[in-house]
C-alpha positions, -999 to 999 in steps of 0.1 A, spaced: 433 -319 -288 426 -288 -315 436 -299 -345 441 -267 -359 469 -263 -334 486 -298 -347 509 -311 -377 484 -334 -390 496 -364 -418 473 -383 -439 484 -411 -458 465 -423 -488 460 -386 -494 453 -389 -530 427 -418 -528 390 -413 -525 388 -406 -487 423 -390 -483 406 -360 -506 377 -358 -489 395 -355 -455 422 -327 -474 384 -314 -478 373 -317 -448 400 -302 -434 403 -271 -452 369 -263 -443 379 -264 -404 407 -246 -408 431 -272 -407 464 -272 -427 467 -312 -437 501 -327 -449 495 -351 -473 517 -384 -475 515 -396 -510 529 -422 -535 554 -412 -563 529 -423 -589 495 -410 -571 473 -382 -589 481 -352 -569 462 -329 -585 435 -317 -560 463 -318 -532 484 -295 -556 455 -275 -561 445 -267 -527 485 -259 -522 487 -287 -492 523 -294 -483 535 -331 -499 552 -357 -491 562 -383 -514 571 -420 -495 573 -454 -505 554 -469 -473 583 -501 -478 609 -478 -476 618 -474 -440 641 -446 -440 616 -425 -464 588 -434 -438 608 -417 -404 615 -387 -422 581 -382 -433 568 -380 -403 591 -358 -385 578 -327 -371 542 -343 -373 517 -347 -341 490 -366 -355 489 -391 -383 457 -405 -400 464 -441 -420 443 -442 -445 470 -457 -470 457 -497 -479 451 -526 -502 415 -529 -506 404 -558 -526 394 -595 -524 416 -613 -542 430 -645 -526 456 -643 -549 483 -615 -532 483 -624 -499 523 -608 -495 508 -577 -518 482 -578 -489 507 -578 -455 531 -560 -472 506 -529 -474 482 -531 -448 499 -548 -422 538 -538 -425 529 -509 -437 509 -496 -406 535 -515 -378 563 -497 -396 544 -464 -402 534 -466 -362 569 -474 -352 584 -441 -368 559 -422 -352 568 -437 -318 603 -428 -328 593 -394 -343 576 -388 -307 540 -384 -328 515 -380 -303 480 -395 -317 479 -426 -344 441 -427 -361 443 -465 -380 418 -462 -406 404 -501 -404 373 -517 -419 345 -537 -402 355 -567 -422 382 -564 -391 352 -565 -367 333 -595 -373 295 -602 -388 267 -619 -383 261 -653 -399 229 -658 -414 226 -695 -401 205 -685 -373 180 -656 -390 169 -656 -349 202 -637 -342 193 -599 -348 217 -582 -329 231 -551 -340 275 -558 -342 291 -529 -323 328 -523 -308 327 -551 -289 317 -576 -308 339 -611 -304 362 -613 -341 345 -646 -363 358 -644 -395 395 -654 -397 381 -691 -407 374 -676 -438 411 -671 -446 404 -640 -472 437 -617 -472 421 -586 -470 404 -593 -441 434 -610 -419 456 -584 -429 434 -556 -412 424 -574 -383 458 -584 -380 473 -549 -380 452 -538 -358 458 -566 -327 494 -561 -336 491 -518 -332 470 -527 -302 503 -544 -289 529 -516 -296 506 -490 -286 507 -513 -253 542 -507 -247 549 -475 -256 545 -451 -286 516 -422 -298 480 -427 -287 459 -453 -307 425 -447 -324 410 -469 -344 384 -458 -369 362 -487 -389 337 -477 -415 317 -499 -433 308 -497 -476 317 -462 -483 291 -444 -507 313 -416 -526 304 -403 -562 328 -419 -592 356 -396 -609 333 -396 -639 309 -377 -622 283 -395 -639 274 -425 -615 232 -421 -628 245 -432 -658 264 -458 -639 238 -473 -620 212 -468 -653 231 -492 -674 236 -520 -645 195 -518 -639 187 -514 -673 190 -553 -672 150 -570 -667 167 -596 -644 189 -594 -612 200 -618 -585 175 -616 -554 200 -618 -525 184 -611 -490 219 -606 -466 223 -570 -448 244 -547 -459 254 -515 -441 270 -488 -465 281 -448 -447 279 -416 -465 317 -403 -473 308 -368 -463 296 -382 -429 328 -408 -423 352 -380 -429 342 -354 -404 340 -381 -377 378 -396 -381 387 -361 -377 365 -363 -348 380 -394 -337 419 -378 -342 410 -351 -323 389 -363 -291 388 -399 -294 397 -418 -265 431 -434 -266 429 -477 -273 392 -476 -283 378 -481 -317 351 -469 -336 323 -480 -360 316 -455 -386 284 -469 -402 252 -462 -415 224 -474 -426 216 -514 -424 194 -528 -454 191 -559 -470 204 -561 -503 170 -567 -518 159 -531 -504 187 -517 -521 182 -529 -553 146 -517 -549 160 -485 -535 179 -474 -570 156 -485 -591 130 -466 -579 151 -439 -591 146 -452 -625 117 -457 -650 116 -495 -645 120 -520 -621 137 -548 -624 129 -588 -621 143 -608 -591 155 -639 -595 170 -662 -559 195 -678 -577 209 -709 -552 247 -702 -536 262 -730 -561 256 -710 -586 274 -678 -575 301 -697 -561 301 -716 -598 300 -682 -616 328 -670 -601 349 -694 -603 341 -695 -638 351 -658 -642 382 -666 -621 395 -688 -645 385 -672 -677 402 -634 -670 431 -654 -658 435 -679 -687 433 -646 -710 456 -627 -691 430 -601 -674 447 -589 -641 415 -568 -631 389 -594 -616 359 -580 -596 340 -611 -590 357 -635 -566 344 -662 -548 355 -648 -518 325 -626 -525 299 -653 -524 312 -667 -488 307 -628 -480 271 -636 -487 263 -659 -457 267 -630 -435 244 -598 -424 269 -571 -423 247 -550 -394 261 -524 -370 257 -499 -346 271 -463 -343 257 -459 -309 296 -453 -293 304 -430 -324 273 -406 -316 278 -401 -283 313 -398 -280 322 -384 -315 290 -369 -323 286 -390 -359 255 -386 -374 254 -400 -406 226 -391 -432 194 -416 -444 208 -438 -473 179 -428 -491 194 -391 -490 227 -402 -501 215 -424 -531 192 -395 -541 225 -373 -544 241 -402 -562 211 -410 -585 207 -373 -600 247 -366 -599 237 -339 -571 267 -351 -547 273 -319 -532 303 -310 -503 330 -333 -513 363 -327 -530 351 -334 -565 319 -307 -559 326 -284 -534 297 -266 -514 291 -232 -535 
């Protein structure tokens, strides 16, 4: 399938790797339409004068004639957060949201249906047998709906229940699941970021693996994956595995100083954020980025394989040390926010 030759929808066009596919795209010669919210920023997408259309992904009727005249559509559109708080906010948008999406394409006749998932929807390893080093790929057996963290079931759960219409009839499913995506901040200034978080002497020593994939690498292979990937299969879009401790290491090297770490025991995480829980709540603070969803998070390595996306999508994603160079010294070049010269 040449994309070029297709009516190609994105939802989620105005979030972080909507853009960069809009980007993407325009430097293949592909003429994106870009599925958007009435209150998104649609400034880049009005820019680069890509055709719009604005939906509320709830509203059914809005949703089929969105996606009329289209051949391909690529979710992105989703609720990414760990709170355990909005499980309906959760299903709502990324399960209803895709099973309703998918069934006005199969309606709309759309031929190819790219779910953008997350490997949160694949599985991890637990770290309560350090023998176990295997690297998680596609077919790895799902072992984390115990944990009962909404973000999680809702993407594992819309993808078993597009695996099921796409069973019985509608466009050809792809799914696509990328692990931490590294992207530069809309400030532009993410040294300055990173400088104040390891200006601090102290940090917690935590020695899980983490796996985090280049944005300028992920995008180019879901276009990949919409345009020759085979039909019912999925995809792990991942880079680099490192344990956390590495990382740390990694950007401070990129600093004059290094910091001090401390192991800290789990009780004390899971205390801390409790504790945080309940203060931001008892004062009214809606934005909470420390849950302690996070800290059961912690008893996994989170390390994968790309194997099946190199040979059959030809992804080839970049040394982490590369892209937290670019990151470091606000050098991240070829992305919507700064553009190749």
């Amino acid at each position: 399938m040449n994309l070029q030759e297709q009516k190609l929808l994105i939802t989620g066009a105005s979030g972080n790797l909507g853009r960069q596919l809009i980007y993407e795209c325009r430097r293949a010669g592909i003429r994106p339409v870009a599925l958007v919210r009435r209150e998104s920023d649609t400034r880049y997408i009005d820019a680069n004068n890509i055709e719009k259309r604005v939906v509320d992904l709830r509203n059914q009727a809005e949703v089929e004639k969105a996606v009329q005249g289209i051949d391909v559509v690529i979710h992105c559109a989703a609720w990414v957060n760990f709170r355990q708080d909005k499980l309906t906010q959760f299903t709502g948008i990324n399960l209803f949201g895709a099973l309703d999406l998918y069934r006005a394409c199969a309606k709309a006749k759309v031929r190819r249906f790219v779910q953008l998932s997350s490997i949160v929807a694949v599985g991890a390893r637990p770290r309560t047998n350090n023998s176990d080093q295997r690297l998680i790929n596609e077919d790895w057996t799902f072992n984390l709906d115990h944990l009962q963290i909404p973000y999680i079931m809702t993407k594992r759960a819309a993808e078993d229940e597009l695996r099921k219409q796409a069973a019985v009839g509608g466009p050809e499913l792809v799914i696509v699941n990328p692990s931490t995506v590294v992207a530069p901040s809309r400030t532009g200034d993410d040294r300055g970021k990173a400088s104040r978080i390891f200006s601090h002497w102290v940090l917690p020593d935590l020695h899980n693996i983490v796996n985090l994939v280049d944005i300028r690498d992920v995008a180019p292979a879901i276009l990949a994956a919409a345009e020759r990937g085979r039909p019912g299969e999925r995809y792990l879009l991942v880079g680099d595995n490192i344990p956390v401790r590495e990382l740390a290491l990694s950007v401070s090297a990129h600093f004059a100083g290094s910091p001090h770490l401390v192991p800290l025991p789990r009780w004390f995480y899971m205390g801390a954020a409790r504790a945080t829980v309940a203060v931001r709540t008892l004062f009214g603070r809606n934005k909470i980025s420390f849950y302690p969803d996070l800290v059961r998070l912690m008893d996994y390595d989170w390390a994968y394989s790309h194997a099946k996306a190199r040979a059959e999508l030809g992804f080839s994603p970049r040394s982490l040390h590369v892209t937290l160079k670019d990151l470091l010294t606000n050098n991240f070049t070829g992305t919507s926010m700064k553009p190749v010269a």
